[in-house]
C-alpha positions in Angstrom: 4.4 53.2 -157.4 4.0 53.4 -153.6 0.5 54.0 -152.3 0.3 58.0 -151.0 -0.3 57.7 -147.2 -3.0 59.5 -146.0 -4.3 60.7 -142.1 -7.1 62.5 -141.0 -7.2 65.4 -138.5 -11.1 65.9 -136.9 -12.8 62.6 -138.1 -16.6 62.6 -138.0 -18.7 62.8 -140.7 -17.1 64.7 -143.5 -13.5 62.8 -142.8 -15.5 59.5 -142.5 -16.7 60.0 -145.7 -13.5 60.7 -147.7 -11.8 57.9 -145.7 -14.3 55.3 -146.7 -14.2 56.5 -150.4 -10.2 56.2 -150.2 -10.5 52.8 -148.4 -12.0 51.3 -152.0 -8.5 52.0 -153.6 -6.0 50.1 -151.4 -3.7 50.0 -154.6 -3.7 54.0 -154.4 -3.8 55.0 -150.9 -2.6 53.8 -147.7 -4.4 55.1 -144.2 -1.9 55.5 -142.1 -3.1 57.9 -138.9 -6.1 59.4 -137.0 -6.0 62.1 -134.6 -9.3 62.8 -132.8 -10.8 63.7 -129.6 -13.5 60.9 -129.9 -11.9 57.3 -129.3 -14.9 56.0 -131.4 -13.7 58.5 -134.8 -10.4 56.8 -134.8 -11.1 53.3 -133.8 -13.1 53.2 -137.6 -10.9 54.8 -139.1 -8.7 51.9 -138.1 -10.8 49.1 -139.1 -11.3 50.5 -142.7 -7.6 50.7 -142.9 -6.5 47.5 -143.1 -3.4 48.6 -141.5 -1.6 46.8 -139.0 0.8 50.0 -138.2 -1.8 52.2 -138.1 -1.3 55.3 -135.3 -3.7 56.9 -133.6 -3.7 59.9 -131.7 -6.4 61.9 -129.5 -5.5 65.3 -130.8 -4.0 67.1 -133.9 -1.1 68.3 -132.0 0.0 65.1 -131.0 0.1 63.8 -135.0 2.0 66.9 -135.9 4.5 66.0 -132.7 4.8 62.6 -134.4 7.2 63.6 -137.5 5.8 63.1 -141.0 3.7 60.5 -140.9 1.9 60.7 -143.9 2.1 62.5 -147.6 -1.7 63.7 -147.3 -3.5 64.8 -144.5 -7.3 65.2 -144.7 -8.5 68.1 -141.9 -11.8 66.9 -141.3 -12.9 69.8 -138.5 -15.5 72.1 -138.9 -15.3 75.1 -141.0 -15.2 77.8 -137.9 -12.2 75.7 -135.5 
């Protein structure tokens, strides 16, 4: 079976975390995407990934402009945006 690809919308902290978690099963799950303000939240998300076609984008509405990119997206935001 394919690994599920999975992207994160808003990634500090709380995405951060799931991300690294998911990046310990490569054979599972693929990171595929990042869409933040903060060039810093996506350029880690990046390096964890281990993905060579990995797409980055500074806001949600960009990603969403992008098609279907991945099979799971993570919304990482705070609770009140």
């Amino acid at each position: 079976m394919k690994p599920l690809r999975i992207a994160g919308i808003g990634c500090g902290e709380r995405c951060w975390i799931y991300m690294r978690l998911i990046s310990e099963h490569p054979e599972q799950f693929q990171i595929v995407a990042a869409a933040d303000p903060v060039a810093e939240y996506r350029d880690r998300l990046e390096k964890i990934s281990n993905n060579e076609n990995f797409q980055s984008f500074a806001d949600a509405e960009s990603f969403l402009d992008a098609g279907k990119i991945a099979d799971i997206v993570i919304i990482g935001t705070q609770d009140r945006y």
